[in-house]
C-alpha positions in Angstrom: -17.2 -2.3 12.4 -16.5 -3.1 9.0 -13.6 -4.9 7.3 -12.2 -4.0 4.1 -10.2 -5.9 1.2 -7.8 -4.0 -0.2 -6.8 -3.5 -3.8 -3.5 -2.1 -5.6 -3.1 -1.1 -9.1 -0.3 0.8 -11.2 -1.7 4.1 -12.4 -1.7 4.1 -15.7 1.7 5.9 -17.4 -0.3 6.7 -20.6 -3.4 8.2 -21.7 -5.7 6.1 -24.7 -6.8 7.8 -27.3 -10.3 8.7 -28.0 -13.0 10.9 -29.7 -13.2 14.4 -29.0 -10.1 14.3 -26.4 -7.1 16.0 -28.0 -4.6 16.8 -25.0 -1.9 14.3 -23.7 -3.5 15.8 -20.6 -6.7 15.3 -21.2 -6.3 11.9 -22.7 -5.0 10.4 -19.3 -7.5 11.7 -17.3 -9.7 10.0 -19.5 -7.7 6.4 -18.5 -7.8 7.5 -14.9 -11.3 8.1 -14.9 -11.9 4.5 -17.3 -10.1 2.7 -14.2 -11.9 4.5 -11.7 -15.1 3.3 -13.3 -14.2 -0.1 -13.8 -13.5 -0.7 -10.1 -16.3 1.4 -8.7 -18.3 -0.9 -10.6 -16.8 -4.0 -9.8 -17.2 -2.6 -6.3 -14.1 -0.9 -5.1 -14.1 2.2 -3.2 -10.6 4.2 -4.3 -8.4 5.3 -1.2 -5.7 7.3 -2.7 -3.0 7.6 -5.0 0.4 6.8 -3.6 4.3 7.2 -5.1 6.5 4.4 -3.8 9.5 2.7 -4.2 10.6 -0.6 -6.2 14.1 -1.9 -5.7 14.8 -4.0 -9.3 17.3 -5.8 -10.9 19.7 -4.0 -13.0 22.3 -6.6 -14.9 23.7 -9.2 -13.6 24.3 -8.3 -10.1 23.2 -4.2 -9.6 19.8 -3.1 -8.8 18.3 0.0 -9.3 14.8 2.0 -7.4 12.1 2.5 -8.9 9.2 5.0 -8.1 6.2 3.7 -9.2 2.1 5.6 -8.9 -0.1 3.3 -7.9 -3.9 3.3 -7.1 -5.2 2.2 -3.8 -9.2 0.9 -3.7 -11.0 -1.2 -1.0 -14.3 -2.7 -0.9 -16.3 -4.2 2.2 -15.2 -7.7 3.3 -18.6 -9.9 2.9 -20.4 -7.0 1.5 -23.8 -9.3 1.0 -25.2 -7.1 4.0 -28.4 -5.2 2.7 -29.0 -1.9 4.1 -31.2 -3.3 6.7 -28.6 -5.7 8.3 -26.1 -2.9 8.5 -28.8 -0.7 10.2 -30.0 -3.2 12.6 -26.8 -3.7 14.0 -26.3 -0.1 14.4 -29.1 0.7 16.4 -30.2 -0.7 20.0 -32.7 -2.0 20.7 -34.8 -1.7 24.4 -33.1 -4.4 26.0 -29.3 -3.4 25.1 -30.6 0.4 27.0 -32.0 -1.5 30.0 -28.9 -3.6 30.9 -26.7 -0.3 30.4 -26.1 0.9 33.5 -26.8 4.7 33.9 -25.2 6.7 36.2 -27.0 8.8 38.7 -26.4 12.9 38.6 -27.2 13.4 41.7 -24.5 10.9 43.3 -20.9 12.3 43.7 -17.9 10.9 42.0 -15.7 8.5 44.1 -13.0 10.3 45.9 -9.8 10.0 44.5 -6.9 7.9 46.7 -3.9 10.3 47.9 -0.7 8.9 46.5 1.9 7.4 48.8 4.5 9.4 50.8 8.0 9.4 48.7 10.6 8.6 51.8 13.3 11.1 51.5 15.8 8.0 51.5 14.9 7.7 47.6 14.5 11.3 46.6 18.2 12.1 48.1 20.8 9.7 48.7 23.6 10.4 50.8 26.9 11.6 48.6 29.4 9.0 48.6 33.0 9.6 48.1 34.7 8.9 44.8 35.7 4.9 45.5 32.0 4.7 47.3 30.5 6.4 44.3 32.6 4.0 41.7 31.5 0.4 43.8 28.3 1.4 44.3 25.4 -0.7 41.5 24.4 2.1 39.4 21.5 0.1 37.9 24.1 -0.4 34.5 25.0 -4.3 33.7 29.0 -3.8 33.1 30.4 -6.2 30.8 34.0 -6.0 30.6 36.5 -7.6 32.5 37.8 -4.3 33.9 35.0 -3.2 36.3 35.1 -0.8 39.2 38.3 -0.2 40.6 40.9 -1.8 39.7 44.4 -2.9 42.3 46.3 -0.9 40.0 44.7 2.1 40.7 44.1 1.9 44.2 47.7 1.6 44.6 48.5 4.5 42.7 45.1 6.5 45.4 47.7 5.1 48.2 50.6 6.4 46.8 49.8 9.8 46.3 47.6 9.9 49.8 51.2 9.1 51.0 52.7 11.1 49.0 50.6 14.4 50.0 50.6 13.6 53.6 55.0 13.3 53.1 55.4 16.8 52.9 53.2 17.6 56.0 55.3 15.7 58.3 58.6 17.6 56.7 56.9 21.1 57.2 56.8 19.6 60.9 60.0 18.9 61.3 61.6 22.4 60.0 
């Protein structure tokens, strides 16, 4: 696997003049294409044009963003490989096939475990009632002081447990 260097370069905001080209158009492809020969031939490959942002200083203490067009190019890291070297690596030779083992056609594929029996214990837990339900871990680390149920409010669950059994025992008595 090859590596790569990578190099970035600001596209060119302005074409150059030259013979025969008459078009603002036209004279900036001719830059583009300038660069793109003059890093193909220093050995650069080009990637891709890309638009992004540049936060810069704007007075004293604002800043301002930027979009800027640059030019992405990458070349082979140690690209002193000849053609040969890069080929010879590629292909196998006898020995690599030999020690690769090869599997047989006529075998059959290795069976395939059965997973493990869910108990029912974990699928459906019992339903607690409502102060069962509010001790009960719930897997969620609470942090704040106030946790659970508090005194105050199972004082106020006793008082109106007494307070709706009260009027069953008056219904009794009339």
């Amino acid at each position: 696997m090859h590596r790569y260097e990578y190099k970035v370069v600001p596209a060119p905001s302005k074409g150059t003049k030259a013979k025969g080209v008459k078009t603002p158009e036209g004279r900036f492809a001719l830059t583009v294409e300038q660069l793109l020969n003059q890093m193909g031939a220093d050995g650069w490959e080009f990637q891709r044009a890309e638009l992004l942002p540049s936060d810069e200083r704007s007075g004293l203490t604002g800043s301002v963003q930027n979009w800027r067009n640059m030019l992405v190019f990458r070349r082979v890291l140690g690209s002193d490989d000849t053609i040969e070297d890069i080929v010879a690596d590629a292909t196998t030779t006898e020995d690599d096939m030999a020690a690769t083992p090869v599997p047989d056609p006529k075998s059959e594929p290795a069976p395939i475990a059965a997973p493990a029996p869910i108990s029912a214990e974990v699928n459906d837990p019992p339903m607690a009632s409502g102060a069962e339900r509010m001790l009960k871990d719930n897997g969620v680390e609470e942090l704040s002081d106030v946790s659970g149920m508090t005194e105050a409010l199972k004082a106020r669950a006793e008082r109106q447990a007494d307070e709706e059994a009260e009027p069953d025992e008056t219904a009794k008595r009339d």
